[in-house]
C-alpha positions in Angstrom: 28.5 -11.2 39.4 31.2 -13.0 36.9 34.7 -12.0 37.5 37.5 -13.1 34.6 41.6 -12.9 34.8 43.1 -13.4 31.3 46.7 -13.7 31.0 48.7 -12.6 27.8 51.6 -13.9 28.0 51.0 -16.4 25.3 51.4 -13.6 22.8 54.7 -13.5 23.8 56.1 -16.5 24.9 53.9 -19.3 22.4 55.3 -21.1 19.9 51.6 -20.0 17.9 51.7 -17.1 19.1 51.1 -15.2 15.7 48.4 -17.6 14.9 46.8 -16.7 18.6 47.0 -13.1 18.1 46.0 -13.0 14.4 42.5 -15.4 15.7 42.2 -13.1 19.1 41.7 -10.2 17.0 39.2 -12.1 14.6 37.2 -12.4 17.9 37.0 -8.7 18.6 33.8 -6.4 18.0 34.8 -3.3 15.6 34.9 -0.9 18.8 37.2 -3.3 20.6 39.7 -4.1 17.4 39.4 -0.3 16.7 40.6 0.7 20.1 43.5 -1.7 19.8 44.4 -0.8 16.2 45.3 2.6 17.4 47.9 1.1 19.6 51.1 1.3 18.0 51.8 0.6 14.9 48.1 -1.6 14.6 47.0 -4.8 14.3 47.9 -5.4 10.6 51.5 -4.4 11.4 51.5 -7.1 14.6 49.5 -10.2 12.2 52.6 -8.6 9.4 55.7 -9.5 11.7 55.7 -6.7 14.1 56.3 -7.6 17.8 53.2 -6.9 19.9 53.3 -4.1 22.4 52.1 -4.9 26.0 49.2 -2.1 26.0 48.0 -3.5 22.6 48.3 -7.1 23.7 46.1 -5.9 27.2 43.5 -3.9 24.7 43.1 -7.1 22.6 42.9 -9.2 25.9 40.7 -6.4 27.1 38.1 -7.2 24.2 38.1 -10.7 24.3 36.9 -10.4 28.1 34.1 -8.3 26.8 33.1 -11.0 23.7 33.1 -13.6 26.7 31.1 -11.9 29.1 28.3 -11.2 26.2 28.2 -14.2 24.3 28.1 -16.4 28.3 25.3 -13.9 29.4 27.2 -13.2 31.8 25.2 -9.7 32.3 22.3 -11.1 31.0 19.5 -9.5 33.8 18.2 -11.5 36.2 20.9 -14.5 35.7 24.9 -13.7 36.1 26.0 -16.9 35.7 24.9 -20.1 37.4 25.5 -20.4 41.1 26.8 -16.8 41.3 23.8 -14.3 42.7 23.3 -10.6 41.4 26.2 -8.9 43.4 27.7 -11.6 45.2 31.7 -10.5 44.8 33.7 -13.4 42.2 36.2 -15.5 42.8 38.0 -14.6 39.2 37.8 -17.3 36.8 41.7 -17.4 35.2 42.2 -17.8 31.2 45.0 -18.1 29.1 44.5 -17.0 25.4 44.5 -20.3 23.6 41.5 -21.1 26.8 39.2 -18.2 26.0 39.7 -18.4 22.2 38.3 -22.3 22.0 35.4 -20.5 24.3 34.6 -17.9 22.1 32.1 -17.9 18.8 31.9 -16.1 16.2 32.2 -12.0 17.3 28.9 -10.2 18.4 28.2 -7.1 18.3 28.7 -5.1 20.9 27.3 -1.5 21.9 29.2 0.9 24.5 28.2 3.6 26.2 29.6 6.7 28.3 28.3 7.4 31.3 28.4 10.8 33.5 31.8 10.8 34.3 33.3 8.9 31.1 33.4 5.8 32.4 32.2 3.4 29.5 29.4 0.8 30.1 26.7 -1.4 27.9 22.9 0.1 27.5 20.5 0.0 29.8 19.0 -3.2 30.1 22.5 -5.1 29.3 24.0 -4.9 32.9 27.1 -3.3 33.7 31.3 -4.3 33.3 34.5 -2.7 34.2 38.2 -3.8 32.9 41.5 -3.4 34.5 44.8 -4.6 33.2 48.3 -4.6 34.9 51.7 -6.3 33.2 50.9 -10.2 32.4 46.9 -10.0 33.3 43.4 -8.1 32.3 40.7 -8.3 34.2 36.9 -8.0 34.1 34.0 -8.0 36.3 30.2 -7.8 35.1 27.1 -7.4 36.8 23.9 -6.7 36.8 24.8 -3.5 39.3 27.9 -1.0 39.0 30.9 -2.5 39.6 34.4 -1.2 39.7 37.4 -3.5 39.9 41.5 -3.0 40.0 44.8 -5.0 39.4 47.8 -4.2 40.2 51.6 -5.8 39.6 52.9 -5.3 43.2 56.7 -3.5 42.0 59.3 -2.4 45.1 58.0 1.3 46.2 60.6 3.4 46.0 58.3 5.9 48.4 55.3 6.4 50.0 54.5 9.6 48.4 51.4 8.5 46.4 50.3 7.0 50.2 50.6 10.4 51.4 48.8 12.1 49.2 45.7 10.0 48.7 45.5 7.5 51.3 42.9 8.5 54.6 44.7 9.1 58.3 43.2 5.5 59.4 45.1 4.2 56.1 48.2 5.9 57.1 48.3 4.6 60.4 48.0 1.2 59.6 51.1 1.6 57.3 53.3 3.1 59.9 52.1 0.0 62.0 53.7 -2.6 59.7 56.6 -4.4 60.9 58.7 -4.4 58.0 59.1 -3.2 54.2 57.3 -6.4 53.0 54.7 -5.9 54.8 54.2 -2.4 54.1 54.3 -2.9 50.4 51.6 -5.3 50.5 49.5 -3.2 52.7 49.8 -0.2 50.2 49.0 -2.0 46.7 45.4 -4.2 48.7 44.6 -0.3 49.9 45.3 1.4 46.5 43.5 -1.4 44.2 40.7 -0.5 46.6 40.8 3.2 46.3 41.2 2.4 42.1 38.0 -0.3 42.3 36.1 2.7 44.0 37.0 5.4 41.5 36.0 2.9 39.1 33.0 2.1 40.1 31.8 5.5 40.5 33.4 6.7 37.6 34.5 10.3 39.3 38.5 9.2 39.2 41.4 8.7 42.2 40.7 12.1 43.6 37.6 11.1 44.8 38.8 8.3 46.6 41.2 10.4 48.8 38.6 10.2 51.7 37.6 7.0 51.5 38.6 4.7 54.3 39.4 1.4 52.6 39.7 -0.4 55.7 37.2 0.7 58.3 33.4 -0.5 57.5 31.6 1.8 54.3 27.7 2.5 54.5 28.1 3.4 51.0 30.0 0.6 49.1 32.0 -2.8 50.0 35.4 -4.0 48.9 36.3 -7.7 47.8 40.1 -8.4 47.8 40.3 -11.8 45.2 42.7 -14.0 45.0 45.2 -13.5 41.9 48.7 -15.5 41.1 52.0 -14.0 41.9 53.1 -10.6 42.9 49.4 -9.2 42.0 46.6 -8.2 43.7 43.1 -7.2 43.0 40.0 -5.5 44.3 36.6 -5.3 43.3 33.9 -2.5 44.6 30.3 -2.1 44.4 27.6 -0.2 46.2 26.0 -1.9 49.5 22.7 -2.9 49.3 20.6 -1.8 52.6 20.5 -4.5 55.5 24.3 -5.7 54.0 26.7 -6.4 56.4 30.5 -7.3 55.9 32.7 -7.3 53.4 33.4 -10.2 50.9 36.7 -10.9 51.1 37.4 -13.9 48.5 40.7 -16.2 48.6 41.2 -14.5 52.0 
């Protein structure tokens, strides 16, 4: 397993940063550049002058993840990447833009496809990836296994209605435990990245997650919590293999 953290802010904050966005979207596949041209007012319009919006500068980041993981085999069957073993949860590897552009080639093609319950993947034979984005960073995570992963920019709560609704008793409990508001907060986003990883990686949405115990010990599936910069964090889910015991839990 390969896991990559790509900021954008260099779109923004660069003194290049036209020059950056107008190569990043050189380095898309026609999918990718298609999904992010109908952001907004497109791509032309950003390479024209026009300031780039934060969800078209996370779909461009998006693909550029994708062009990495493909062109560095990082699905490849039977080899991830070296030193990292099929399903062994990543440490994320963090990028800026001007990083992963000098690492990229020339675009390859790249074929997606929908799975049961919409989420999108590669054919069979090309190994699996999921994407998540939040504020400053995108994410992704391939394998040669279903994966699911999550980010999140950990903003004040203003209540702990979503918490109510979705999270187990067990999950509950352990938020009324906290000592203080701080605490709390930080409890709620590692739980609900985790809850996200596992509707990701299987693909049936949140609601399906509602009875998932995130911090008691799954048969079904293990959680990773990895180590991201700042006021984020991030989870990453996959199925457990039989015999497996623990839980990954990297920059812990």
């Amino acid at each position: 397993m390969k896991g990559y953290l790509l900021s954008v802010e260099q779109f923004y904050t660069a003194s290049e940063a036209g020059q950056l966005w107008q190569e990043a979207v050189g380095k898309l596949d026609d999918c990718r550049r298609a999904k992010a041209d109908r952001l907004g007012r497109g791509i032309a319009a950003v390479s024209a002058g026009e300031t780039v919006s934060r969800q078209m500068a996370q779909a461009v980041g998006a693909g550029l993840l994708l062009q990495l993981g493909v062109q560095e085999k990082a699905v490849e069957r039977g080899g991830m990447a070296e030193g990292m073993e099929a399903g062994e949860m990543p440490c994320f590897e963090l990028l800026t833009v001007s990083e992963i552009l000098k690492r990229l080639g020339e675009p390859v093609p790249v074929e997606y496809v929908t799975g049961k319950h919409g989420k999108p993947g590669f054919p069979d034979g090309m190994g699996h990836f999921n994407l998540s984005h939040s504020e400053e960073f995108v994410c992704a995570v391939f394998d040669e296994e279903p994966v699911g992963v999550d980010i999140q920019w950990m903003r004040p709560l203003r209540d702990m209605r979503l918490a109510e609704k979705y999270f187990s008793p067990g999950e509950k409990a352990a938020l009324a435990a906290c000592v203080d508001e701080r605490q709390r907060e930080r409890l709620f986003y590692n739980i609900w990245v985790r809850k996200e990883a596992y509707a990701k990686l299987t693909g049936e949405g949140i609601a399906a997650a509602v009875s998932q115990d995130t911090l008691a010990l799954s048969d079904k599936v293990c959680w990773s919590r990895c180590a991201v910069p700042g006021e984020y964090c991030a989870a990453v889910c996959r199925y457990r293999r039989a015999g497996e015991e623990g839980v990954t839990e990297c920059g812990e």
